[in-house]
C-alpha positions in Angstrom: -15.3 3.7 -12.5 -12.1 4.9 -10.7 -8.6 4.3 -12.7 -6.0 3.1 -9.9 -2.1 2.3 -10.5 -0.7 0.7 -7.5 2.6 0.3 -6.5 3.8 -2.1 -3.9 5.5 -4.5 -2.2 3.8 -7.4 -1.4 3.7 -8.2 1.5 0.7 -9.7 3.1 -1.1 -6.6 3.4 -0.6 -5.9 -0.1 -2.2 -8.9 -1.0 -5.2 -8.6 0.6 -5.3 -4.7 -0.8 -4.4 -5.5 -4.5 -7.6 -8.7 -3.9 -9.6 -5.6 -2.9 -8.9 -3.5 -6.1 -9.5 -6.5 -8.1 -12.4 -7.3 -6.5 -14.1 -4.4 -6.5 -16.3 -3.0 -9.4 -15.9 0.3 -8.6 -11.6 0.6 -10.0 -10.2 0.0 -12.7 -6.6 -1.5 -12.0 -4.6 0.1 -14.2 -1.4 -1.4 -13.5 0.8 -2.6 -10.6 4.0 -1.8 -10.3 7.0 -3.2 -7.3 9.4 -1.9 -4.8 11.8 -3.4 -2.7 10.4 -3.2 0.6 8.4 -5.9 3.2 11.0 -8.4 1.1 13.9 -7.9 -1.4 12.5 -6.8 -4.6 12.7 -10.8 -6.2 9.9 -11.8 -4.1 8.1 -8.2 -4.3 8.1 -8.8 -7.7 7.4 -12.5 -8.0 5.0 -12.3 -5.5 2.9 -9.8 -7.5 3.0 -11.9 -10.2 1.7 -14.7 -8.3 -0.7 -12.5 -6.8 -2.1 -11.2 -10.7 -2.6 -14.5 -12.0 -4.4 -16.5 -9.1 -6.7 -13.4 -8.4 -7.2 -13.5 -12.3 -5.8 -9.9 -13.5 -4.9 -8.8 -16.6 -3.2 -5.6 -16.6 0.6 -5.1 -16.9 3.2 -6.1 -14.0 6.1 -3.8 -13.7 9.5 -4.0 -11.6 11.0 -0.7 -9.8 13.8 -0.2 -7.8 15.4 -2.8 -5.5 17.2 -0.6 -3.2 16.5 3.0 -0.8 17.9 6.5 -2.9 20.5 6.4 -0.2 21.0 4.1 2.7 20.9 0.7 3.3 17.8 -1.5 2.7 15.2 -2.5 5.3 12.9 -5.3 5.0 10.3 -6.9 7.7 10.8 -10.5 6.6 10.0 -10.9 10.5 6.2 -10.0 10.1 5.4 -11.1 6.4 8.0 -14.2 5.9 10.8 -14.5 4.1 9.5 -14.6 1.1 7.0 -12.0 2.1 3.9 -14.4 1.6 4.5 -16.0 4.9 3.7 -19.5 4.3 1.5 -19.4 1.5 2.6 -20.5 -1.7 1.0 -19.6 -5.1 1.3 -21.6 -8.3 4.3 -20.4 -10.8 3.1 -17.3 -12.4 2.7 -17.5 -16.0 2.4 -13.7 -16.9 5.3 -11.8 -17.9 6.7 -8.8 -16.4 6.1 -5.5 -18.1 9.4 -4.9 -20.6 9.5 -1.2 -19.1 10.9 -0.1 -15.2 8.2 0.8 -13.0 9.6 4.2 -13.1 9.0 4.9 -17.0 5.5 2.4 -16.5 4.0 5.5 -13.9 5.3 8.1 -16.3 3.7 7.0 -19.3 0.6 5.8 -17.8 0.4 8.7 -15.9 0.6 10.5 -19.0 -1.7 8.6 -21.1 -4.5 10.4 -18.7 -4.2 13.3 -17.2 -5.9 13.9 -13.9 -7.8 10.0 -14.5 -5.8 8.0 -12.7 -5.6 7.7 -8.7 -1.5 6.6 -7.7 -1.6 4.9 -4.7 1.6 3.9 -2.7 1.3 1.1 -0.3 5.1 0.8 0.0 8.4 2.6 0.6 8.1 5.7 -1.8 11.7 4.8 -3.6 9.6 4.2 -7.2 7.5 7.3 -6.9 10.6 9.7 -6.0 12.5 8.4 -8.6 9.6 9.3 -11.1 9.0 12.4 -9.7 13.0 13.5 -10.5 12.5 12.3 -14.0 9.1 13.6 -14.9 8.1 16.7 -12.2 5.2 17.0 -13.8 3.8 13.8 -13.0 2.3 15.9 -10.0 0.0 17.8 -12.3 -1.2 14.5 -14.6 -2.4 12.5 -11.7 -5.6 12.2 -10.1 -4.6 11.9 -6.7 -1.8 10.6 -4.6 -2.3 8.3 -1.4 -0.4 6.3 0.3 -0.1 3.9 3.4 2.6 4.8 5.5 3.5 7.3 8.2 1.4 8.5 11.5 0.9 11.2 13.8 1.4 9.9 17.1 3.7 6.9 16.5 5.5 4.2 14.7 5.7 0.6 14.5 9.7 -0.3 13.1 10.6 2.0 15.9 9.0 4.2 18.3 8.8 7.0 15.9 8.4 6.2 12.5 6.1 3.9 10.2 7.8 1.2 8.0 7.2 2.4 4.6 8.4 5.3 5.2 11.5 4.7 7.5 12.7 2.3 4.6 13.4 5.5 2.5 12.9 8.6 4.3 15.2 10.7 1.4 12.4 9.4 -1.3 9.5 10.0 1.3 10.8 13.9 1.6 11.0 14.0 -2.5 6.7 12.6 -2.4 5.7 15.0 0.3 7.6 17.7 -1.3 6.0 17.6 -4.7 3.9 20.3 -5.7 0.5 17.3 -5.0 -1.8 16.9 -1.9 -0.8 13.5 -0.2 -3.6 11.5 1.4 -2.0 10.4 4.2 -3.3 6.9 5.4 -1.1 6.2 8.4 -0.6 4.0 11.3 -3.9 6.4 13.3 -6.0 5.2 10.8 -4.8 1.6 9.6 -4.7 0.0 13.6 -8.4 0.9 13.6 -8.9 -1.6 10.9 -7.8 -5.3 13.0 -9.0 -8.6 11.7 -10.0 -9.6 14.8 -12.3 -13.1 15.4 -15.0 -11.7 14.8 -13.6 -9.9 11.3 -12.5 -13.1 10.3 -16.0 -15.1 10.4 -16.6 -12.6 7.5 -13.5 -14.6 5.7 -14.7 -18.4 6.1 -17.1 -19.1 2.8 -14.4 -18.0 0.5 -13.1 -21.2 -1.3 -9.7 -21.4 -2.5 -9.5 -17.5 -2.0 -10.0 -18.4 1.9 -8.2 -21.8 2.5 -4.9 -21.2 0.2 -4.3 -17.4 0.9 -7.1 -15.4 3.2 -6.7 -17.6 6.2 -3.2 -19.0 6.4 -1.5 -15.0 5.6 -4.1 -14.0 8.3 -2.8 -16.6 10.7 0.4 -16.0 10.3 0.6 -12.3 10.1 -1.6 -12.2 13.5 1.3 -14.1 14.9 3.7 -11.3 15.1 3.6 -10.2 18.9 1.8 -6.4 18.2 -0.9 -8.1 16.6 -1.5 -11.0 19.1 -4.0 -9.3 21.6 -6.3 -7.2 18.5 -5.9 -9.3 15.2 -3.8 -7.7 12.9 -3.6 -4.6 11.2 -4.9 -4.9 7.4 -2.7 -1.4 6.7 -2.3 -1.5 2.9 -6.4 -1.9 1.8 -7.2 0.9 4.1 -5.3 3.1 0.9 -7.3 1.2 -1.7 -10.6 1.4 0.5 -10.4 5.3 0.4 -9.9 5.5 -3.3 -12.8 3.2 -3.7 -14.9 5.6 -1.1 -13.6 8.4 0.7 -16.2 8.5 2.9 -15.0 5.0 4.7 -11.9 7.7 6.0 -12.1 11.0 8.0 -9.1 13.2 6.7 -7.3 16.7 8.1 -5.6 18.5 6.6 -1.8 19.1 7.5 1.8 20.1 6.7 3.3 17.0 6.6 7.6 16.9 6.8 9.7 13.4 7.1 12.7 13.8 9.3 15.7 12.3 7.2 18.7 13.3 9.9 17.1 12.6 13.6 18.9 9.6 15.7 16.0 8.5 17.1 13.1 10.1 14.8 14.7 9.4 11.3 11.5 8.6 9.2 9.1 10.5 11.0 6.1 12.1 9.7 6.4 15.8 11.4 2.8 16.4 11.1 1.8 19.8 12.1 -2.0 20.5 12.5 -1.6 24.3 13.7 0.2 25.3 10.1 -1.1 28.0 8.3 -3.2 26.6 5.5 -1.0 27.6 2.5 1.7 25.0 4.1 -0.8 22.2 4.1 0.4 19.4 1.8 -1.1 16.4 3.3 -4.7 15.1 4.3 -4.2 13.1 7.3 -6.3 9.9 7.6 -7.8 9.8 11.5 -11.0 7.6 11.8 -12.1 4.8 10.3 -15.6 3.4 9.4 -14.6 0.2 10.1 -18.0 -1.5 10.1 -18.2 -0.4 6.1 -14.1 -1.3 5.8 -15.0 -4.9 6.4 -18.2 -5.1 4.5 -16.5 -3.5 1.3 -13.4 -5.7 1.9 -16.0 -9.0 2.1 -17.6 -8.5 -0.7 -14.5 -8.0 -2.5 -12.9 -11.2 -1.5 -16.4 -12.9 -2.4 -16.6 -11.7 -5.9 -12.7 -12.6 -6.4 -13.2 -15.9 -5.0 -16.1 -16.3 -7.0 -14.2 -15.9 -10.0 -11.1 -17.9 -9.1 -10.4 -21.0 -11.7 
C-alpha cells in the first residue's frame, strides 16, 4: 500500500481526487494539508474538512498558507463557486484541524518516513516552497513529488500558463528547482480526462456520494464555457490516479523552468524536451489511459459511497 500526503485546495477537482485516494485500497492517505488557491484559504480549508468527514477519513487536517510568496492572490471562484464547492453544501464538519501549519505537518511527516511517502500537489505550490526553505532536505525524505499543474503547449487562466501554477509562479520556481524529479501532470494530460455523457453514466448508482456531491459539482463545473462542448476536465485525480498506477500516464522526461518576469508568459512551464539529460528535472505527463482513468475513478466512488453513513 502506497503512503500519499496531499495538499490542496479544494476546489471541485480536488474533491473528486481526495474521494479517489480515499476510495482506493491501494493508498494510504497520510494526511491532507490546504492552500489558498481555487478559493481563499477559509473555504480551502473548511471545505477539506467537510470533504474528510462526509467521505469518512480519519487522518489529520492541516492549514497552510493563505496568500502567494509574493504577489497578489488569484482565485477561480468563476469555475468552482464562491465557496469553491459550487453549489454543494456538506454538513458542518465536526473534525478539528491539525494544531500544527501545513508547513511543519509536511516536514514532520515527511520525516517520520523517509523515501515512503508520495507528496502530491494539486494546488498552487505556496505550502511546498515554503517547506522546502525551512527543511531543504525534505527533497531527499520523500518518495516522490507530483503535481497537477503546468503544460507544455498551453494554459487555461491565460494563454500561456496553467492555474496552479500562475497563482504563485515565485513558489513554483522554488518546487522545480529543488534537488527532486517533479512528475509533471499538466493541462496535455488532464484535458484528455473529460467527464463527458457517456463518463458520467459511470457516476449514476452512487447514492448520497452521487446525488449530494458527484452530480451537482459535475454539473456545475461543466458549466463553465471551456468545458461546455467536452465535459469537464477532472485535472486534480489525474495526480492521484498516477500515484495509485503509473502505468494509467505516459511520462517524458524534461527540463522544466517557470517564467516568473514575462508580461504575457508569467507562470509558464518552459518545458524543454531537447535538454541534455543531466538538466532534466521534470517527467512530463503526455497521454492518458483514459478508459482505465474512469474505471479506477468508478470504483473508487463506489466503494466510498458504499461506505458513506
Amino acid at each position: 500500500m502506497k503512503k500519499v500526503l496531499i495538499d490542496c485546495d479544494p476546489g471541485i477537482d480536488d474533491a473528486l481526487a481526495l474521494a479517489l485516494a480515499h476510495g482506493n485500497p491501494g493508498l494510504e492517505v497520510v494526511g491532507v494539508t490546504t492552500v489558498g488557491g481555487n478559493v481563499e484559504l477559509e473555504h480551502t480549508t473548511d471545505n477539506a474538512l467537510r470533504l474528510h468527514d462526509f467521505y469518512g477519513m480519519d487522518v489529520p487536517v492541516a492549514r497552510g498558507a493563505g496568500q502567494p510568496l509574493v504577489r497578489e492572490q488569484l482565485t477561480a471562484g468563476d469555475v468552482h463557486g464562491n465557496t469553491g464547492l459550487g453549489d454543494v453544501v456538506l454538513p458542518e464538519p465536526k473534525s478539528k484541524l491539525s494544531d500544527q501549519h501545513a508547513v511543519d505537518f509536511i516536514i514532520d511527516t515527511l520525516a517520520a518516513a523517509p523515501g515512503e511517502i508520495s507528496l502530491v500537489a494539486i494546488g498552487p505550490l505556496t505550502n511546498i516552497a515554503l517547506a522546502l526553505r525551512k527543511e531543504p532536505r525534505i527533497a531527499e525524505w520523500v518518495g516522490e513529488f507530483v503535481i497537477m499543474g503546468g503544460s507544455y503547449t498551453r494554459g487555461n487562466r491565460n494563454p500561456a500558463a496553467e492555474f496552479n501554477i500562475i497563482a504563485d509562479p515565485e513558489a513554483a520556481a522554488v518546487a522545480f528547482g529543488a534537488p527532486w524529479r517533479t512528475v509533471m501532470i499538466g493541462l496535455d494530460l488532464t484535458h484528455q480526462a473529460r467527464a463527458n455523457a457517456a463518463v458520467r453514466t459511470r457516476f449514476t448508482d452512487l447514492g448520497r456520494l452521487g446525488s449530494e456531491l458527484i452530480t451537482p459539482c459535475l454539473d456545475f463545473y461543466g458549466q463553465h464555457i471551456s468545458y461546455r462542448d467536452e465535459g469537464p476536465a477532472i485535472h486534480d485525480a489525474c495526480a492521484i490516479a498516477y500515484v495509485i498506477d503509473p502505468s494509467l500516464v505516459q511520462t517524458v522526461s524534461a527540463r522544466v523552468d517557470v517564467e516568473t518576469q514575462g508580461r504575457f508568459t508569467s507562470g509558464m512551464t518552459v518545458t524543454d524536451f531537447r535538454a541534455p539529460a543531466d538538466r532534466h528535472n521534470a517527467e512530463v505527463a503526455t497521454t492518458l489511459d483514459a478508459d482505465r482513468f474512469w474505471t479506477l475513478l468508478a470504483d473508487a466512488f463506489r466503494n466510498v459511497a458504499n461506505n458513506l453513513s
